[in-house]
N, C-alpha and C positions, 0 to 999 in steps of 0.2 A: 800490882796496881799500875796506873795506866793514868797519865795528864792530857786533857783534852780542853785543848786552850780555844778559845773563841773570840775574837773582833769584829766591832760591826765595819764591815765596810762602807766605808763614803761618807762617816758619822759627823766629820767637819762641814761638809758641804751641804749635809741633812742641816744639823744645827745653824750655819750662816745661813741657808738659804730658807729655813723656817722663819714667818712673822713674828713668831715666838721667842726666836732667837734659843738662847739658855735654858729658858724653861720649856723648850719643846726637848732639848737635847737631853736636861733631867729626865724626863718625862720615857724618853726611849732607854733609857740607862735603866730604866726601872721595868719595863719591859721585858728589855733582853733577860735582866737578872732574874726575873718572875720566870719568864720560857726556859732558860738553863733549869732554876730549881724545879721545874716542877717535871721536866722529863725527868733530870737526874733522878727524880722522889721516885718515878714508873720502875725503876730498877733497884730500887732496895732503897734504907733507909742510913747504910754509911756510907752512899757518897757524898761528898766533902764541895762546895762548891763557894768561889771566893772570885772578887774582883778584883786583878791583878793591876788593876792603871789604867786610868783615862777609860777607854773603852775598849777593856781586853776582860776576860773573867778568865777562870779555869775550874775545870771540875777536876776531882783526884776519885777512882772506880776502879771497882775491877777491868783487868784486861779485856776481858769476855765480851764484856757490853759497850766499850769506849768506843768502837767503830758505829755501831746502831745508834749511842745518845748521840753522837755528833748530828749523824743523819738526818735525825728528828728533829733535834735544835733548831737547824738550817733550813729544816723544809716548814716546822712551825711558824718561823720567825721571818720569812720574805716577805718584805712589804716594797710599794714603791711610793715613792716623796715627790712628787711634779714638781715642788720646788727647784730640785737640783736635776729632774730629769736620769737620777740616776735609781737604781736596785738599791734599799739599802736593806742589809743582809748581813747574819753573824756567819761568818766565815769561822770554821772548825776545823784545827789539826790535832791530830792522836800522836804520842809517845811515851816512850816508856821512860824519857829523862825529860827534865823541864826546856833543856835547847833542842831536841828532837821535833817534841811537842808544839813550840814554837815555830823553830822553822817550819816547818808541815803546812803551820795556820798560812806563813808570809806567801810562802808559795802558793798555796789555792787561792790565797785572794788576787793574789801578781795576777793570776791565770783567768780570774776574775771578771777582773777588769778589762782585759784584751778584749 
């Protein structure tokens, strides 16, 4: 099995810079969580999909498919917000440990943002 962790990137500056404020910020949390489950559902029905914090999730999958659901994920999920002028975007990393997985995500987003 295989952890493929996902953060939206720019989620702070989505949510202050929404009218909405919080409830715009809800509103994409709920989003993302929907776009994780329903690709992870396109690959079978054990994988395991949970929200880790703030605005981080993580799916738990076979190895096999954790590099394609990411892919999916991230290319379902790009939106852009004029509010903050920025992409916001679930940034996905694969591993086979939970700080593997993690670090993966930190670094594609770093890389991201540049």
């Amino acid at each position: 099995y295989a952890f493929v962790f996902f953060d939206i990137t720019n989620f702070k500056l989505y949510q202050d810079g929404h009218e909405d404020g919080h409830k715009a910020g809800d509103e994409l949390l709920v989003k993302a969580a929907l776009t994780i489950r329903n690709v992870a559902g396109r690959y079978g029905t054990g994988n395991r999909c949970f929200r880790y914090g703030g605005d981080e999730f993580v799916v738990i999958c076979p190895g096999g498919v954790a590099y394609k659901l990411r892919d999916e994920v991230e290319q379902e999920f790009d939106i852009v917000f004029t509010g903050c002028g920025k992409l916001v975007h679930l940034t996905g990393g694969v591993g086979y440990t939970v700080i593997n997985a993690d670090r993966q995500m930190y670094v594609r987003k770093v890389g991201l943002k540049k």
